[in-house]
C-alpha positions, 0 to 999 in steps of 0.5 A: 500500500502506497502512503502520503503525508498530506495537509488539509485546510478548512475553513467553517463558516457555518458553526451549525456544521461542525457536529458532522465535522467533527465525527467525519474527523473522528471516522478518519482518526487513524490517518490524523496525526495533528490538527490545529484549530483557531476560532476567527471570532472578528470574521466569524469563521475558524480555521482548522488545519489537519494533518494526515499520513494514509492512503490517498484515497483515504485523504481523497475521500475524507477531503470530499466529505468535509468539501460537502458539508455546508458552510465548510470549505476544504483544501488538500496540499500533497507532499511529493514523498511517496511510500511503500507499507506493508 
């Protein structure tokens, strides 16, 4: 199996979301190895950043689920370093 070492960004517009962020994050536990959040209180957003180590269809498909969530905006960036895992 093929891992990456990926970042994912979000951005939570709509607070009303973060319950279902949350246990999609939870679902994905086992390829996070750090997040960092910051509430935004001036502009009324947070901003999450997490960082993940897994497959890359693991990171696709948990990048696409928090993309649909409404009010929730999502970016992946790839690091170029791929590896082979038993």
């Amino acid at each position: 199996m093929e891992k990456r070492v990926a970042v994912i960004s979000i951005i939570v517009e709509r607070t009303e979301s973060a319950e279902r962020l949350n246990a999609i994050l939870h679902e994905y536990g086992e390829y996070i190895i750090g997040r960092m959040g910051l509430p935004y209180r001036e502009c009324g957003v947070n901003i999450i950043c997490i960082a993940v180590d897994g497959p890359q269809d693991a990171i696709s498909a948990l990048s696409g689920k928090i993309g649909r969530l409404p009010g929730v905006t999502g970016k992946t960036a790839y690091s170029n370093v791929i590896r082979e895992v038993e």
